[in-house]
C-alpha positions in Angstrom: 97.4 102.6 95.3 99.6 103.2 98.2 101.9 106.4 98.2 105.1 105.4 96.8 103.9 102.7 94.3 103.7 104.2 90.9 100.7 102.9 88.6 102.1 101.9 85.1 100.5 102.0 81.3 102.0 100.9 78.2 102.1 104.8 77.7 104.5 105.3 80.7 106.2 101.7 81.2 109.4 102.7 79.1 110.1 105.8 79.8 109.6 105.4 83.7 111.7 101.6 84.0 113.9 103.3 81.7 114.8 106.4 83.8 114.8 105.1 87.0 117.4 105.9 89.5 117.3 103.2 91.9 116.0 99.1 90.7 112.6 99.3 90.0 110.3 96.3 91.1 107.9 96.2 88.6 104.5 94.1 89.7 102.3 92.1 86.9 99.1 92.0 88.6 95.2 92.0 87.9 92.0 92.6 90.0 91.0 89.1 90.3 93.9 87.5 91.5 94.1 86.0 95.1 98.1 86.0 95.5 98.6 89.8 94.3 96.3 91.0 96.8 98.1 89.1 99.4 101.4 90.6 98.3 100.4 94.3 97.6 100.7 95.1 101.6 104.2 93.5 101.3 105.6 95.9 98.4 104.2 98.6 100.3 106.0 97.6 103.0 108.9 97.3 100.8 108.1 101.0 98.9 107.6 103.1 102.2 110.8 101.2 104.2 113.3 101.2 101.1 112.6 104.0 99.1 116.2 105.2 98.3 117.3 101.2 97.6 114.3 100.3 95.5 111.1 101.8 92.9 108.2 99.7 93.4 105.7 99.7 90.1 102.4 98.0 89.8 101.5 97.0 86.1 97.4 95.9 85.4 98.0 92.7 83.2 94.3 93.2 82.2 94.6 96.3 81.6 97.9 96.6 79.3 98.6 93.0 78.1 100.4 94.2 75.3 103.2 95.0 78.1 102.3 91.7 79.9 103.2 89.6 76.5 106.4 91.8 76.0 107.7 90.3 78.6 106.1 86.8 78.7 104.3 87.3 81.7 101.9 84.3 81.9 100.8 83.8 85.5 100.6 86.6 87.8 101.8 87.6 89.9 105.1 87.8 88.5 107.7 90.8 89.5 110.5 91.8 87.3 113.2 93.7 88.8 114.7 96.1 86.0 117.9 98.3 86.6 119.1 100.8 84.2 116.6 99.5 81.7 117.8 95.6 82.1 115.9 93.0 84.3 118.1 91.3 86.6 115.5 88.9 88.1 112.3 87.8 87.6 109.5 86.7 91.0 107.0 84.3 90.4 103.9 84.1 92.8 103.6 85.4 96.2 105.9 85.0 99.1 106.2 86.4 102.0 108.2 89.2 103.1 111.5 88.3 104.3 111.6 85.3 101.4 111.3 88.5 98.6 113.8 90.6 100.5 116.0 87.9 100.2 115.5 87.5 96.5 116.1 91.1 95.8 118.7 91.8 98.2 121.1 90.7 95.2 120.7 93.6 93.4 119.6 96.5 95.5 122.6 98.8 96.5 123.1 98.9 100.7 120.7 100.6 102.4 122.0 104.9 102.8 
């Protein structure tokens, strides 16, 4: 896992989305899946250019489906941006970088 993307478990999902400071981007993926490997180099991207506008999380749907089914995650990769514990969107599928930017530029406070 890249340096800035935290690895989550159903052991460490609350308390982490929970307490986080900035939006956290939290990313439903698994092994196997074609499109999540093609956007993992984009939300490093994201993590090592934004880190004081945005927390990127990556969430093993194989893994922790309990977490998965919480939030009715049923194709992957899916993305759910929480703040302060709420989501305020939710990404289906891959896209490419300046498309997601776009998406969450709604909700991430200006760049410091």
């Amino acid at each position: 896992m890249a340096a800035g993307i935290i690895t989550l478990t159903s052991s460490t999902f609350d308390e982490v989305v929970n307490s986080s400071d900035t939006p956290i981007l939290v990313d439903f993926w698994a092994e196997w899946c074609g499109p999540c490997k093609q956007i993992a180099p984009i939300l490093e991207q994201i993590a090592t250019d934004m880190p004081s506008q945005i927390t990127i999380a990556k969430l093993n749907v194989d893994d922790y489906g309990d977490i998965a089914g919480r939030f009715n995650v049923m194709s992957i990769p899916t993305m759910l941006l929480f703040h302060k514990g709420e989501i305020k969107t939710k990404i289906v599928g891959a896209m490419p970088k300046g498309r997601m930017l776009e998406e969450l530029s709604k909700f991430l406070p200006a760049s410091q």
